[in-house]
VMD Tcl script that draws the C-alpha trace (Angstrom):
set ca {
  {-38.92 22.35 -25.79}
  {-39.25 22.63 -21.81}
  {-35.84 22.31 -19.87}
  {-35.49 18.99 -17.95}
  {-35.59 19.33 -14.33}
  {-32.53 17.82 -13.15}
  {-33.99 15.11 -10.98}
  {-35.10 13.44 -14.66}
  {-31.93 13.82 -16.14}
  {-29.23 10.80 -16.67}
  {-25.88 10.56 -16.79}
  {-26.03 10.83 -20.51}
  {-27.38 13.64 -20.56}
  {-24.16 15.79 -18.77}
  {-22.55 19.17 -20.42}
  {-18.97 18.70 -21.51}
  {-18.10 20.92 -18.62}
  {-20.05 18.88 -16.40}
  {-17.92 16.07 -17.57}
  {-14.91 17.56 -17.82}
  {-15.20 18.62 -14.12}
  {-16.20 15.12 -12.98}
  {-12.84 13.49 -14.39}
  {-10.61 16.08 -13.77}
  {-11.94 15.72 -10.21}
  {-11.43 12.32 -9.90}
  {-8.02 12.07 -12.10}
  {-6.60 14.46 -9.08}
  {-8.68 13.29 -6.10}
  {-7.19 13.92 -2.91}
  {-4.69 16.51 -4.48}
  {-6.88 19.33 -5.94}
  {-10.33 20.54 -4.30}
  {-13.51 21.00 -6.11}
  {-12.84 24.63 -7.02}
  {-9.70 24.12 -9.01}
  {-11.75 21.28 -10.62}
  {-14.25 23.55 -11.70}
  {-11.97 26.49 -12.92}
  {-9.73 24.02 -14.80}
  {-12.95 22.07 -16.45}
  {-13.62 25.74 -18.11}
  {-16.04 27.94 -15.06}
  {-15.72 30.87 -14.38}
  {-17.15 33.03 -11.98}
  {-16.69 36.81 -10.81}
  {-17.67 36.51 -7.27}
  {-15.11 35.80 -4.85}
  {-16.68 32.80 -4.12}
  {-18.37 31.69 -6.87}
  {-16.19 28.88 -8.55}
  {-16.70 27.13 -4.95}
  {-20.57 27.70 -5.30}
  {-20.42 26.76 -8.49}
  {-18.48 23.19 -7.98}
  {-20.63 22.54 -4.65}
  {-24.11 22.57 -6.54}
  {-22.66 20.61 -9.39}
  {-21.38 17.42 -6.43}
  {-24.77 18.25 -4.70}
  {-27.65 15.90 -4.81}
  {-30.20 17.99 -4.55}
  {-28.90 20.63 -7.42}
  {-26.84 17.86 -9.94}
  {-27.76 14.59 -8.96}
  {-26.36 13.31 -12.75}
  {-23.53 14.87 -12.10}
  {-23.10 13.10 -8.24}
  {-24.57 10.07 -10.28}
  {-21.50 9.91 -12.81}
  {-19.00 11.46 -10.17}
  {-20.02 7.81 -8.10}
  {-19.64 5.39 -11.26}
  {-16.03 7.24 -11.86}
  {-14.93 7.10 -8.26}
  {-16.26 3.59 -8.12}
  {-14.15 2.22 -11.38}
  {-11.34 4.14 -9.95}
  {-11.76 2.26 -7.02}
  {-11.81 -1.36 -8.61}
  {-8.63 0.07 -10.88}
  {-6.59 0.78 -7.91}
  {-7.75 -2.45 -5.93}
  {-6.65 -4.85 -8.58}
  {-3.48 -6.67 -7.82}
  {-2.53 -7.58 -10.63}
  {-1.97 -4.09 -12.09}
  {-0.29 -3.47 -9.19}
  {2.11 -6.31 -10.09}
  {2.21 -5.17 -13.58}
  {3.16 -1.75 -12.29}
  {6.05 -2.92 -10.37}
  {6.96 -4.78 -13.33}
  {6.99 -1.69 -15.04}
  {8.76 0.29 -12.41}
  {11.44 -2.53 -12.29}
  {12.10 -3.09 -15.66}
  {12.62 0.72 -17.01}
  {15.10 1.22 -13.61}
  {17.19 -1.71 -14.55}
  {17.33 -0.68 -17.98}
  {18.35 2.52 -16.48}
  {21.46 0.45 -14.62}
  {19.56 1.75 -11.18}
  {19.68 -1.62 -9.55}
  {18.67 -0.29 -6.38}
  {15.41 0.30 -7.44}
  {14.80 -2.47 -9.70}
  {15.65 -4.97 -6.59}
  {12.98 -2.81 -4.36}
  {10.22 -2.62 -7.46}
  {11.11 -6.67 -7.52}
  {10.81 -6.73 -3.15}
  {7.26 -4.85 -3.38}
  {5.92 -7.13 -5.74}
  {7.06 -9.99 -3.52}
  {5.54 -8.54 -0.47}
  {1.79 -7.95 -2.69}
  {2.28 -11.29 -3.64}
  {3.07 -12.29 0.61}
  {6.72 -13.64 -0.32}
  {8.25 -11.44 2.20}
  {6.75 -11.49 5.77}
  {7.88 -8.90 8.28}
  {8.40 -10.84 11.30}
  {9.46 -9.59 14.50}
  {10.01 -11.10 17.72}
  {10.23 -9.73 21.13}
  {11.15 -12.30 24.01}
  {10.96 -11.31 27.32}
  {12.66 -13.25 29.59}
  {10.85 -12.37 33.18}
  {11.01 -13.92 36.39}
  {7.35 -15.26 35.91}
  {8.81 -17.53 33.28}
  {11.59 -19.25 35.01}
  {11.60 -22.75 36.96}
  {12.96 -22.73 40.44}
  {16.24 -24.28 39.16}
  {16.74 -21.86 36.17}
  {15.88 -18.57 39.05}
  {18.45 -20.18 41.40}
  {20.98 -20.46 38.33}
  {20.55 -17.08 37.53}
  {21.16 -15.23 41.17}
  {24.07 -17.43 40.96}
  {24.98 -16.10 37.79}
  {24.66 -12.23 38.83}
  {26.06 -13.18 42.70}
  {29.20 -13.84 40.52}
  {28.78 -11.57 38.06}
  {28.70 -8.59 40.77}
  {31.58 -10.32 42.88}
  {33.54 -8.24 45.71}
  {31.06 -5.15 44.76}
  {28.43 -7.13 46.94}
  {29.37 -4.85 50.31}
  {28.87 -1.59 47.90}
  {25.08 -1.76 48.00}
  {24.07 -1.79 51.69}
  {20.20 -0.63 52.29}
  {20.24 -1.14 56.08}
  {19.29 1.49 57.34}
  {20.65 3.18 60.61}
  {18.90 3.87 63.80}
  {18.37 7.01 64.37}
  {17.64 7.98 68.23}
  {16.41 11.30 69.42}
}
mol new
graphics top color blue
foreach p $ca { graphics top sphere $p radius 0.5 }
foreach p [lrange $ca 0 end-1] q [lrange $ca 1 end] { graphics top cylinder $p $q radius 0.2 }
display resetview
């Protein structure tokens, strides 16, 4: 029987190493590249390069497009996993619940705080007033000079800017 050229071939259709790469790649995305993914799904190569040849023809289109095909529908459910709240909640549940039964409170109140703050319970709020000239009435301006005339009292003569002139 005639090998399938791999532009025919479906997902189904992938080696257990194949596989095995695919989810060990996506179980550790971000954390290990594609040639640890490929030595630890079982290749081996004795170039110096080859495990990296060998894991980018297996996440290239052209070479493995089943394999890109299944590597997409894993990232994608990994995806949806990660973006449900409600997993997240149970997660912090989780979290909350084995550190109090640890008697680490600490953490059990901050498991409980992030869950409030997924759930928008706790709002961050910060405000910053500025209180500028611009802002004041005429009465409040006056009011305040008056306030720092008194404030700076006999030092008043200390800051003299006139200046001097100077002949020659």
């Amino acid at each position: 029987m005639p090998k399938k050229s791999n532009q025919l071939k479906t997902v189904h259709e992938l080696t257990p190493k194949q596989r095995k790469f695919v989810d060990v790649l996506v179980a550790n995305w971000g954390t290990m590249n594609k040639s640890a993914a490929a030595k630890e799904a079982g290749y081996s190569s004795n170039t110096k390069n080859g495990l990296s040849e060998v894991a980018s023809k297996l996440t290239s289109v052209v070479h493995s497009p089943h394999v890109v095909r299944y590597l997409e529908k894993k990232l994608a459910t990994e995806e949806t996993k990660y973006a449900n709240k409600l997993r997240s909640y149970k997660r912090y549940e989780k979290f909350g619940d084995h550190a109090a039964d640890k008697n680490q409170y600490a953490a059990a109140i901050n498991a409980e705080y992030r869950a409030g703050q997924l759930a928008g319970m706790y709002v961050d709020k910060k405000e910053i007033t500025h209180n500028l000239l611009e802002g004041m009435s005429r009465d409040q301006l006056e009011k305040r000079l008056t306030e720092l005339e008194e404030k700076i009292g006999e030092a008043r003569n200390i800051i003299d800017v006139t200046p001097e002139k100077v002949t020659g």
